[in-house]
N, C-alpha and C positions, 0 to 999 in steps of 0.2 A: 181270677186271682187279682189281676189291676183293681178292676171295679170293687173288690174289698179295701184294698190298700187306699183308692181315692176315698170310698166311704170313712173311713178311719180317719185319713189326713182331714177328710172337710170336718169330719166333727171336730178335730182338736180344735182346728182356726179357728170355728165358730165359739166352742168354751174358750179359746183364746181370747175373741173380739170383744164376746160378750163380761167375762168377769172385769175387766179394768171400769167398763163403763159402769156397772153395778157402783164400784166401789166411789167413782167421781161422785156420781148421783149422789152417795148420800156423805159425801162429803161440802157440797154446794149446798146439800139441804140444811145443814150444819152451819155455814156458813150465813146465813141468812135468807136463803132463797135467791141468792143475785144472779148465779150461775156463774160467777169468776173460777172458783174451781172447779166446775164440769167445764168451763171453756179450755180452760191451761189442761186438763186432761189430756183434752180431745186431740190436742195443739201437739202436745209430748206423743200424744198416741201416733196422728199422721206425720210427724219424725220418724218416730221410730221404723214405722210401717214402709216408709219412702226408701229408709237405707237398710233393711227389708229384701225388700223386693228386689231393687234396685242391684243388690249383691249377687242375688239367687239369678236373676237374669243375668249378671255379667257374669255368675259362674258357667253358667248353661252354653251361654254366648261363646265364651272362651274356648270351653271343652269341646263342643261342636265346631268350630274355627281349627282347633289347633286336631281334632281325629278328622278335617275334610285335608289337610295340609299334609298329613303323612301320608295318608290314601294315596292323595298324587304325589309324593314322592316315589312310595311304593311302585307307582302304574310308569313314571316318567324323571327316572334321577337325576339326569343330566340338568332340568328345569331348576334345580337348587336355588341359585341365586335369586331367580325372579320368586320362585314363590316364597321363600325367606321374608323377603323385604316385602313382598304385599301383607304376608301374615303379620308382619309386625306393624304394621301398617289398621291393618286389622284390629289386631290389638289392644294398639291406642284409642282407637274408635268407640270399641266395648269398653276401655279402661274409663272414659273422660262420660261414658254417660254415667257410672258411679258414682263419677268425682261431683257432676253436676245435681246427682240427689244428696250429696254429702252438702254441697255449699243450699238448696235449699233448706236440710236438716237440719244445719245452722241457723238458716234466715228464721225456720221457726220458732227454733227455740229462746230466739231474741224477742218472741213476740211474747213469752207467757209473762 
């Protein structure tokens, strides 16, 4: 059952990855052949893909942080405090490597 749902997922990404560049392509070809706009595509594309990714991993990140942190509540209540502040601690960790494909998604998009 997995092994169909990744089948499925990989094909979208793939019509995903593949139609933008199609469309760049004959938009540069349009353009004169210089490749200015297959480059600024490309530039828009690994933005976008960077806070993307970057999201999906810090949701993942989070969700798995924050169900290992009730587990041990669950197993060890008394521990509250300490594990609060680690988790939050945590947290910020996962939060700021977003933030850092955010300020990349930025720096590109000043590039096209």
């Amino acid at each position: 059952m997995f092994r169909r749902i990744f089948v499925w997922l990989g094909s979208a990404v793939a019509i995903v990855m593949v139609s933008p560049m199609l469309a760049m392509a004959q938009q540069g070809a349009a353009a004169g052949g210089s490749g200015d706009g297959l480059r600024a595509g490309l530039i828009a594309l690994g933005a976008g893909l960077a806070i993307g990714i970057a999201a999906l991993g810090c949701g993942f990140g989070q969700g798995r942080l924050a169900a290992s942190a009730m587990e041990s509540l669950g197993r060890n209540p008394n521990s509250e405090p300490q594990i609060r502040t680690w988790m939050i601690v945590g947290l910020a960790f996962v939060e700021s490597l977003s933030l850092y494909a955010l300020l990349i998604a930025y720096i590109l998009q000043g590039k096209i």
